[in-house]
C-alpha positions as CSV (number, residue, x, y, z in Angstrom):
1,X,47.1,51.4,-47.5
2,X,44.9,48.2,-46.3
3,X,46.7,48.6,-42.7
4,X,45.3,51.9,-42.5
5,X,41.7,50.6,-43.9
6,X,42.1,48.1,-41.3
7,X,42.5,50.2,-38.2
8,X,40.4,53.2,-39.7
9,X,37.6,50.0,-39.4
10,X,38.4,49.1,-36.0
11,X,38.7,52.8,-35.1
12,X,34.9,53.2,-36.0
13,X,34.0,49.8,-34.0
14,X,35.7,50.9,-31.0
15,X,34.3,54.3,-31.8
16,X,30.6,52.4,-31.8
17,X,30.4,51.6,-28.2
18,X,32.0,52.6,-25.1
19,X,32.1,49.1,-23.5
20,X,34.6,48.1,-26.3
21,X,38.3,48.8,-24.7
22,X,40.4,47.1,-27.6
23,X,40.1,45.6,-31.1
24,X,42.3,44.0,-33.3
25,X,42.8,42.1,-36.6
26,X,44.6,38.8,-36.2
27,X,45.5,36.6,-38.7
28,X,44.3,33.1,-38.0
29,X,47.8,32.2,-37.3
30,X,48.3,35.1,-35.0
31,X,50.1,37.6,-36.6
32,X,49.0,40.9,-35.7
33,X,47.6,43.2,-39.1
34,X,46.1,46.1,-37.5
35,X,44.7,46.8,-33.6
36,X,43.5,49.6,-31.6
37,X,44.7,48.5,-28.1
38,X,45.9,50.5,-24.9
39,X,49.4,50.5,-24.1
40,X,49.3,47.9,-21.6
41,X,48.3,45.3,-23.7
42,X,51.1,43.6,-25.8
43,X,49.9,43.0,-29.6
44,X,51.8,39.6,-29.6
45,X,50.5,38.0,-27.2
46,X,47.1,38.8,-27.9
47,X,47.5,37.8,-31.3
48,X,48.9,34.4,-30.2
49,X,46.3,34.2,-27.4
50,X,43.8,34.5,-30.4
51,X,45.2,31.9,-32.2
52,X,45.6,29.4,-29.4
53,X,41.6,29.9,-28.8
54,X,40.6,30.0,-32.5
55,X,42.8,26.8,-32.8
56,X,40.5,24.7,-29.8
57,X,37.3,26.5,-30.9
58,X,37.7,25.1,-34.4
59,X,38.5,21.7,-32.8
60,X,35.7,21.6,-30.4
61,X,33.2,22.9,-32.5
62,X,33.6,20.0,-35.1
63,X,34.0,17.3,-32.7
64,X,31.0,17.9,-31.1
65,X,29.5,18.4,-34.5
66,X,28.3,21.6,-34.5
67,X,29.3,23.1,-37.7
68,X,31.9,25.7,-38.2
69,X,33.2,28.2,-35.8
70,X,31.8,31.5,-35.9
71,X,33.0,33.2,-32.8
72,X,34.3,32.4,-29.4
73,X,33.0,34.2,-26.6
74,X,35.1,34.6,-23.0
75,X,33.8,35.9,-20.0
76,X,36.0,36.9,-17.4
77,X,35.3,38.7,-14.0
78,X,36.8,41.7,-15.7
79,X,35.0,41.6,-18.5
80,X,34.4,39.7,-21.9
81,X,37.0,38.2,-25.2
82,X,35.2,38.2,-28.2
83,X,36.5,36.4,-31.5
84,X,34.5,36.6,-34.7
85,X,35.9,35.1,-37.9
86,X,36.4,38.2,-40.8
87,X,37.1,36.1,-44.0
88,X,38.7,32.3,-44.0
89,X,42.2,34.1,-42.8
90,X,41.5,36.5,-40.3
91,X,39.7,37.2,-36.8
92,X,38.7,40.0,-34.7
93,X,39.5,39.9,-31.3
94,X,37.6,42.8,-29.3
95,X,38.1,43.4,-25.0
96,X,35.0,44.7,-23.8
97,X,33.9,45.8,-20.1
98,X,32.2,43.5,-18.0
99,X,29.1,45.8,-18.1
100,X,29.0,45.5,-22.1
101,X,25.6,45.3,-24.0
102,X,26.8,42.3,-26.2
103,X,24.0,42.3,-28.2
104,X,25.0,45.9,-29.4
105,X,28.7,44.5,-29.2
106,X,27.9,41.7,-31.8
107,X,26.2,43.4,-34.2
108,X,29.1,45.9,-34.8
109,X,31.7,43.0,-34.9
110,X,29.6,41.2,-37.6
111,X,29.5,44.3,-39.4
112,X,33.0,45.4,-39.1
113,X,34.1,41.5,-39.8
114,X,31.9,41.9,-43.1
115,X,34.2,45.2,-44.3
116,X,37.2,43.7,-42.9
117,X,36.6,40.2,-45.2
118,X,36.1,42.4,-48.4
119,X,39.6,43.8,-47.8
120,X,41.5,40.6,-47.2
């Protein structure tokens, strides 16, 4: 039942935007719990990709003291990574074009991470 609340969550953020190509919910040590993602894309390494970055972010953000991680933010020339914390235990991890409005893009994450931390 919480999978399905899980991906009928990221269903609606990927439904929100038509820059966002995949989402996921990945534990913060990179076990996949629910994703949307096209059928190239391989959930475990995406889920450990997540958890490598999450891991440095953390790191980086408190040895240059500032504060605790919220997100991580990638840009490629194919387009953008973004990671936003959803409770103490999980992150989403959403693929977006490289065309994306982010600031549209954020807002849904930080609601969707919101819904997603009440279910964890």
């Amino acid at each position: 039942m919480r999978e399905e609340m899980l991906s009928s969550i990221l269903k609606e953020l990927n439904g929100t935007s038509a820059d966002i190509e995949a989402s996921a919910v990945i534990s913060t040590d990179g076990l996949m719990m629910s994703s949307v993602l096209p059928a190239e894309l391989d959930e475990d390494r995406m889920g450990a990709m997540s958890a490598a970055m999450l891991s440095l972010g953390d790191r980086t953000s408190q040895e240059l003291a500032r504060g605790t991680l919220e997100q991580t933010l990638i840009k490629g020339d194919k387009g953008y990574i973004l990671m936003t914390y959803a409770g103490p235990d999980a992150v989403i991890t959403v693929l977006a074009k490289p065309q994306a409005k982010l600031g549209l893009i954020f807002l849904d994450v930080k609601r969707a991470a919101e819904s997603i931390s009440k279910l964890i």
